[in-house]
Backbone as numpy.savetxt, mean C-alpha at the origin, in Angstrom:
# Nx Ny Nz CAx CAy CAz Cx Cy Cz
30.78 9.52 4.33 30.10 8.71 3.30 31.16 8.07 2.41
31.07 6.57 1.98 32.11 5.80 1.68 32.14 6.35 -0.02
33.33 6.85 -0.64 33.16 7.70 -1.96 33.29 6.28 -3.02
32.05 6.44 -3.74 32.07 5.62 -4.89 32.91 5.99 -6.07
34.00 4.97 -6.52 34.96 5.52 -7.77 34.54 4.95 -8.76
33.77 3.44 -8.92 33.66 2.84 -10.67 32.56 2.99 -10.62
32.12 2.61 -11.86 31.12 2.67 -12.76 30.25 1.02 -11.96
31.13 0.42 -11.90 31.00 -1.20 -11.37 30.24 -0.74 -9.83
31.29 -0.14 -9.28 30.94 -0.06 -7.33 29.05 0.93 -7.84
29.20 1.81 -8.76 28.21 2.68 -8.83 27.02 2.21 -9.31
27.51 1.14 -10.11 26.50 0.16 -10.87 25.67 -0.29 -9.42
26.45 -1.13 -8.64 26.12 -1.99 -7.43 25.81 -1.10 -6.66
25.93 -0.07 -6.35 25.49 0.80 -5.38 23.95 1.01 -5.51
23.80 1.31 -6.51 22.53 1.90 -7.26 20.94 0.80 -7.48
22.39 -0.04 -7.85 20.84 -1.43 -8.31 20.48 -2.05 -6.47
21.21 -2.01 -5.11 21.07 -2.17 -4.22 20.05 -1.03 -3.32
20.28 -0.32 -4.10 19.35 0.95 -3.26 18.07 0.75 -4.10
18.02 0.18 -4.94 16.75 0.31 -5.80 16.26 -1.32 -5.10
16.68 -2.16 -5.28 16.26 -3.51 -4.30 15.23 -2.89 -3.15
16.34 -2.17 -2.05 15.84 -2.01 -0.75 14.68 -0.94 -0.93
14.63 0.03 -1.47 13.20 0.56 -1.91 12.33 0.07 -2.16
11.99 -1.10 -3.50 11.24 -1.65 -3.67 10.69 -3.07 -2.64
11.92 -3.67 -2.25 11.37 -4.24 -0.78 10.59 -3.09 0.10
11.07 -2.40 0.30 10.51 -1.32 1.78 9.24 -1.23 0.85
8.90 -0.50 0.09 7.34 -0.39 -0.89 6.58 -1.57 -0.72
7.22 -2.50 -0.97 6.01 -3.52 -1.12 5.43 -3.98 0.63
6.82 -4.38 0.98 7.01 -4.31 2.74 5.63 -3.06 3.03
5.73 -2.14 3.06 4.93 -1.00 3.68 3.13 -1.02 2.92
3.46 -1.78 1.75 1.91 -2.08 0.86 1.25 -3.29 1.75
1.99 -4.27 1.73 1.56 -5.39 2.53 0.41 -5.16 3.94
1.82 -4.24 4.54 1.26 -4.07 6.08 0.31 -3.09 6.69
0.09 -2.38 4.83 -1.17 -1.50 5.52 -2.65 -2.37 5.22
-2.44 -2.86 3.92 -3.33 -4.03 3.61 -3.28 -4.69 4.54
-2.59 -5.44 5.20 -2.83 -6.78 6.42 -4.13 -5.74 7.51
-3.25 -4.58 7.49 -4.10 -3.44 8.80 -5.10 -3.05 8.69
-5.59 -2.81 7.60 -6.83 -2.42 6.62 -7.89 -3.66 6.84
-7.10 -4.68 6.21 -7.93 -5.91 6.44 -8.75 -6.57 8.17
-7.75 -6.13 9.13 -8.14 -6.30 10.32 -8.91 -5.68 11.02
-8.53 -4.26 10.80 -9.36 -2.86 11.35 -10.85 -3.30 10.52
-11.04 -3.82 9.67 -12.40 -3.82 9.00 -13.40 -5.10 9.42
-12.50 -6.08 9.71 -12.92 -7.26 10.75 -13.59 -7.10 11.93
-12.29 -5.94 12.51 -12.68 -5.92 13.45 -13.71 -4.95 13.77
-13.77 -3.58 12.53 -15.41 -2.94 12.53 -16.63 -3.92 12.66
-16.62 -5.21 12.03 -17.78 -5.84 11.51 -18.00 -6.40 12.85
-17.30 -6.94 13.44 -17.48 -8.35 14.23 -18.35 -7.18 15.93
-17.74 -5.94 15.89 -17.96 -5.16 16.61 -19.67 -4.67 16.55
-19.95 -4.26 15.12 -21.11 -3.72 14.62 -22.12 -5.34 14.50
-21.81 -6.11 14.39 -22.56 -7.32 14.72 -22.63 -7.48 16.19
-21.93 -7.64 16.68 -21.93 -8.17 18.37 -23.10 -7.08 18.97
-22.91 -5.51 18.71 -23.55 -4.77 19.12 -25.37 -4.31 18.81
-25.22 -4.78 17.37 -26.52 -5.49 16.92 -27.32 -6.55 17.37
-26.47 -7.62 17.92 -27.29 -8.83 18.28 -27.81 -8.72 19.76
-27.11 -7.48 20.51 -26.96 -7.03 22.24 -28.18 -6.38 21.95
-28.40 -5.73 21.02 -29.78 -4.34 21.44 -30.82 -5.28 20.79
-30.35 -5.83 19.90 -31.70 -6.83 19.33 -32.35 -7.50 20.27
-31.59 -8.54 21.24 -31.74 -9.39 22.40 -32.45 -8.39 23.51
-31.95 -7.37 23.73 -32.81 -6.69 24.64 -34.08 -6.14 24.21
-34.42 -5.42 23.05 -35.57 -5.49 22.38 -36.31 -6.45 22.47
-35.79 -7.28 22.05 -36.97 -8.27 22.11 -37.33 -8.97 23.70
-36.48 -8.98 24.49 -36.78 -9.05 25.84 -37.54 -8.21 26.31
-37.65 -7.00 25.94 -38.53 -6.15 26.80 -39.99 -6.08 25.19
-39.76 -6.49 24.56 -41.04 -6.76 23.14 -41.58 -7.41 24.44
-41.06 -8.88 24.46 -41.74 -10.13 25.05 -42.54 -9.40 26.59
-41.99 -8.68 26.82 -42.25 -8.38 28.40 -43.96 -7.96 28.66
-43.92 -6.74 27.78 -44.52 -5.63 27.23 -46.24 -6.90 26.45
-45.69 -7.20 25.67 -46.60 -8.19 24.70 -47.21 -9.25 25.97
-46.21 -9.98 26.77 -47.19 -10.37 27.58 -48.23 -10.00 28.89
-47.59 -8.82 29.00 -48.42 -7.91 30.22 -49.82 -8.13 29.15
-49.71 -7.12 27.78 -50.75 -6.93 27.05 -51.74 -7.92 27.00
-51.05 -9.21 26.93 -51.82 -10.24 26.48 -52.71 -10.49 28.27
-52.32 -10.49 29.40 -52.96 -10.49 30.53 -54.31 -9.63 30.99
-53.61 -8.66 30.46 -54.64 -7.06 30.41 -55.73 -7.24 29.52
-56.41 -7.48 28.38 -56.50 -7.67 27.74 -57.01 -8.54 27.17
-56.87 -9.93 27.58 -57.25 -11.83 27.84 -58.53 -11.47 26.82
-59.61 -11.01 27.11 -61.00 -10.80 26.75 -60.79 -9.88 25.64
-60.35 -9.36 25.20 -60.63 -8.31 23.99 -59.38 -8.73 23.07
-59.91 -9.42 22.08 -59.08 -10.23 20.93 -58.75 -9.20 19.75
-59.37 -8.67 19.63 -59.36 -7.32 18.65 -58.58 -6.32 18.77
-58.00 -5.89 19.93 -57.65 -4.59 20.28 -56.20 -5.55 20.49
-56.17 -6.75 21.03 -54.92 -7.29 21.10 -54.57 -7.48 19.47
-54.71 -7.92 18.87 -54.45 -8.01 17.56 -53.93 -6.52 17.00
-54.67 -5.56 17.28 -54.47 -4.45 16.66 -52.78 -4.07 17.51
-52.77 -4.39 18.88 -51.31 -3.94 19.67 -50.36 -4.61 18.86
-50.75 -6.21 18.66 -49.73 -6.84 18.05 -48.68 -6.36 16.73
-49.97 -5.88 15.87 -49.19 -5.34 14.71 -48.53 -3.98 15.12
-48.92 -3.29 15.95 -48.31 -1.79 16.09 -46.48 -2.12 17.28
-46.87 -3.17 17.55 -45.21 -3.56 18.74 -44.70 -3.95 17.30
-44.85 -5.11 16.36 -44.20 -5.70 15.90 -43.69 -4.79 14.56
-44.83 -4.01 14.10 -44.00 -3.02 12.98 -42.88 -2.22 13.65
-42.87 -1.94 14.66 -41.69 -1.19 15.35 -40.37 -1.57 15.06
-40.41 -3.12 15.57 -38.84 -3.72 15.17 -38.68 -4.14 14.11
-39.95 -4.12 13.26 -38.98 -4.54 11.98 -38.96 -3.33 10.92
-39.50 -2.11 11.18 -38.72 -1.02 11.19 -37.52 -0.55 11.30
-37.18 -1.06 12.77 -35.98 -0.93 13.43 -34.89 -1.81 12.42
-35.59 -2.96 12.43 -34.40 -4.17 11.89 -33.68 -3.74 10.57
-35.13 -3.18 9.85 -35.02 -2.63 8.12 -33.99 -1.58 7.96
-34.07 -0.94 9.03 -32.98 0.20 9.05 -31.44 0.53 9.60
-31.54 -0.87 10.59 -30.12 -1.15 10.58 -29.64 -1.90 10.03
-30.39 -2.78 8.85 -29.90 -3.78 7.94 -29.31 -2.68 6.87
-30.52 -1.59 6.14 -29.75 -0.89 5.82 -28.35 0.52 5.99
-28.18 0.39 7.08 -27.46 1.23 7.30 -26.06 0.42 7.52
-26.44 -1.05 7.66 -24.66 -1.57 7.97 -24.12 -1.65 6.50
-25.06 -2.44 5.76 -25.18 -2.52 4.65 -24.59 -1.17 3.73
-24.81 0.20 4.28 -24.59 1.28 3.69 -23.14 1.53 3.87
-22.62 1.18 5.43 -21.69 1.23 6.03 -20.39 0.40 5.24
-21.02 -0.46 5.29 -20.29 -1.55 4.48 -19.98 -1.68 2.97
-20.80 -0.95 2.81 -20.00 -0.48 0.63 -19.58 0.15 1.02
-19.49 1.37 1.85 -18.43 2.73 1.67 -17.32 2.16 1.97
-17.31 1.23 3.09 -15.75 0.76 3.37 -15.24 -0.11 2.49
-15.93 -0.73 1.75 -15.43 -1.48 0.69 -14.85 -0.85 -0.51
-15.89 0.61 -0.85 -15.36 1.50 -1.93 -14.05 2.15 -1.48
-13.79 2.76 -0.10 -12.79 3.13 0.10 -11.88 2.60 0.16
-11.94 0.82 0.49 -10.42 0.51 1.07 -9.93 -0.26 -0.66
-11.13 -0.51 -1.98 -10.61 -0.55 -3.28 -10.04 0.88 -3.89
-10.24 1.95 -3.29 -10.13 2.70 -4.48 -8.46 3.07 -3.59
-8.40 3.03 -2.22 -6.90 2.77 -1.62 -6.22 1.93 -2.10
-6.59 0.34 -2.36 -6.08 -0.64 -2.85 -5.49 -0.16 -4.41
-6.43 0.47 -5.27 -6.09 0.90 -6.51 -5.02 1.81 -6.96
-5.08 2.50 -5.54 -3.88 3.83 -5.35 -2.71 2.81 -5.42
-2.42 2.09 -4.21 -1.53 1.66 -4.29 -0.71 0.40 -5.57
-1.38 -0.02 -6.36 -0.55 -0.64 -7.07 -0.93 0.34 -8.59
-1.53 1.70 -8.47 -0.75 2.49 -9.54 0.63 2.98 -8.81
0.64 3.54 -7.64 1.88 3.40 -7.15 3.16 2.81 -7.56
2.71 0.98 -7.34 3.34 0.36 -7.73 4.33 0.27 -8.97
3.30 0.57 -9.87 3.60 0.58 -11.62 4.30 1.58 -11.64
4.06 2.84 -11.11 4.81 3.81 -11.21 6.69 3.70 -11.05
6.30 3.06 -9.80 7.94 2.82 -9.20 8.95 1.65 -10.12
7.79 0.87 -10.66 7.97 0.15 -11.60 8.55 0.38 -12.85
8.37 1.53 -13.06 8.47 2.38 -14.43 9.48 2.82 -14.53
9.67 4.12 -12.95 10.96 4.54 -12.75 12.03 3.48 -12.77
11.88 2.66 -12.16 12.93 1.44 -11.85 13.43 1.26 -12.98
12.71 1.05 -14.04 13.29 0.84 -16.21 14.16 1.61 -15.68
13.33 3.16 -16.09 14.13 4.11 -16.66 15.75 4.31 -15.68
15.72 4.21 -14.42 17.19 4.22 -13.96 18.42 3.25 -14.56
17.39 2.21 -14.72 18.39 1.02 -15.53 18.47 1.28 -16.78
17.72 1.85 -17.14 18.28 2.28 -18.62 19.62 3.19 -18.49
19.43 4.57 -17.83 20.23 5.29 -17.97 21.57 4.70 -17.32
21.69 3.87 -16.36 22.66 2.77 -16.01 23.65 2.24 -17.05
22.66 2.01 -17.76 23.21 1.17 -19.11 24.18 1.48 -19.57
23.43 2.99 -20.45 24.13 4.07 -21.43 24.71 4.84 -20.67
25.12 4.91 -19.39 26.45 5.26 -18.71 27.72 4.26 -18.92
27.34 3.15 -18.60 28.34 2.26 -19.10 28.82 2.03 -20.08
27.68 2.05 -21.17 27.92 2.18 -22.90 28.96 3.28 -23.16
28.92 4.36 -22.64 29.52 5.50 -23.22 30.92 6.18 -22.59
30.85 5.15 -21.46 32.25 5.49 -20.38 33.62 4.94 -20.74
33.53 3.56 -22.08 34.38 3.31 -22.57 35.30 2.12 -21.88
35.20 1.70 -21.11 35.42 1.14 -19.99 36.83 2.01 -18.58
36.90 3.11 -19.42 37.77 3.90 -18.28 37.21 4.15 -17.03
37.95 3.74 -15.84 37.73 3.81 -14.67 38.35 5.27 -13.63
38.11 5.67 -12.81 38.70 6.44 -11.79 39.10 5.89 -11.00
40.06 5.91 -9.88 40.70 5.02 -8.85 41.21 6.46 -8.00
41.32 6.43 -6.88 42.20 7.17 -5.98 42.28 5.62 -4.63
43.96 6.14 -4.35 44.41 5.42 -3.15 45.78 6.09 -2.59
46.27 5.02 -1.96 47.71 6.75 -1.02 48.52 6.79 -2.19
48.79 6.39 -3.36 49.32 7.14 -4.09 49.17 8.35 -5.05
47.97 8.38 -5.18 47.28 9.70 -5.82 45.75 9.31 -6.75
45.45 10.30 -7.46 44.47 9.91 -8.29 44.93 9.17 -9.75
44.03 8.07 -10.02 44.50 7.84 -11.23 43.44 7.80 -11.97
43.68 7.36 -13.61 42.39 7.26 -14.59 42.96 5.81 -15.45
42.09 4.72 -15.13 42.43 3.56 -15.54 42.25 3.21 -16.36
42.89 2.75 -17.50 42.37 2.75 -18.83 42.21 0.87 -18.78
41.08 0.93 -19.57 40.89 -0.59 -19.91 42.12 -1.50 -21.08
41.84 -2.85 -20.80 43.29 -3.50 -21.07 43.21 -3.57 -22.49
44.62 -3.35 -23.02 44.78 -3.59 -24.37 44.91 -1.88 -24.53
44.79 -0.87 -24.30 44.61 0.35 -24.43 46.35 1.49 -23.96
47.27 1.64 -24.88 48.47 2.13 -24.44 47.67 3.96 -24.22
48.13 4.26 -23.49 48.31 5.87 -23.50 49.51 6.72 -24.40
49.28 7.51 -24.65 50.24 8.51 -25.53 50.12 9.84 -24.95
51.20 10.20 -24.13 51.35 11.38 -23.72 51.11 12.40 -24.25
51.65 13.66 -23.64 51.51 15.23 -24.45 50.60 15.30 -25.34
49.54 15.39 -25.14 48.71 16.17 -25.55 47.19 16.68 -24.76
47.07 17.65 -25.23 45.72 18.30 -24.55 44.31 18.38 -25.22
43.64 18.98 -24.54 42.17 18.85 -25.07 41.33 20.46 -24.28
41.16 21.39 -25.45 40.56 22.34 -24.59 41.95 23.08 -24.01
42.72 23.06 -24.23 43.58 23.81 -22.85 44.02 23.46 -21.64
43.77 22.12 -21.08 44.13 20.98 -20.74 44.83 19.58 -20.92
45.61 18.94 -20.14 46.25 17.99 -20.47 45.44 16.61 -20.37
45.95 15.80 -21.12 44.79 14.86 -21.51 45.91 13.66 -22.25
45.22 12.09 -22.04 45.77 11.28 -22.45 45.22 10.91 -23.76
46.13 10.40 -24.90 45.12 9.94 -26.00 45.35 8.49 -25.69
44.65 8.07 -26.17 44.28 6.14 -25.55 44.60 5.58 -27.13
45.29 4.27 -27.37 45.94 3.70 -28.40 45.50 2.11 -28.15
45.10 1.67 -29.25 45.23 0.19 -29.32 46.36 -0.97 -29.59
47.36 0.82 -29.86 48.47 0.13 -30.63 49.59 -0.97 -29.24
């Protein structure tokens, strides 16, 4: 793993990893929404097609049925009348109840794929939030680092003091050796 030494490389390190997260988040919000959106298309267009197939045959074999009756029957106007209403309440029984049931079908998927939709952009805000707060603390790392840097290369480790800044040897801190930093 490539070792980060400044505050600068760490700065850039950090605000780049936070980019590609929030791309990948939104990237991964998008494409379940696009998927969500299709899968539900493609419920409907399915639950229609299959509705209009049993409807069509219903009523093909209604028609079938209704006209035998009407042959059988020719002479007794009354009793045909009475068949009529007892075939025809059937399907629209039938109809009433798969109107309501797609219908039923169809808010739940609507409630579910908003209250998913809702998940995801509290999500959002969330990551949103965090995102401040890293840049904040970004900040007041920099604020408080003074502008001294770390460096290592083949000559050893060093501690880089920002320009305009003399060092003054010998002395320690704690029991340790330590530079005091001078403007002079």
């Amino acid at each position: 793993m490539k070792n980060i030494s400044t505050l600068d490389s760490l700065q850039k390190h950090l605000l780049q990893k936070q980019k590609e997260k929030r791309e990948q988040i939104e990237s991964l919000t998008r494409r379940e929404l696009e998927q969500l959106g299709a899968n539900l298309q493609d419920a409907v267009n399915h639950a229609l097609h299959t509705i209009e197939s049993d409807m069509q045959k219903r009523i093909g074999r209604m028609n079938q049925s209704l006209q035998k009756s009407l042959d059988q029957t020719g002479r007794q106007i009354g009793t045909l009348q009475t068949s009529l209403r007892k075939i025809w309440l059937k399907p629209a029984l039938i109809g009433l109840s798969l109107f309501l049931g797609i219908s039923s079908g169809s808010w739940g998927l609507m409630q579910f794929l908003a209250a998913r939709i809702q998940n995801q952009v509290e999500t959002l805000s969330q990551l949103r939030l965090q995102i401040g707060q890293e840049q904040q603390a970004l900040q007041l790392l920099r604020n408080e680092s003074w502008g001294v840097t770390l460096r290592q290369d083949k000559q050893g480790k060093f501690v880089v003091l920002p320009v305009g800044i003399q060092p003054k040897a010998f002395w320690s801190v704690e029991g340790r050796p330590a530079l005091m930093l001078s403007n002079e």
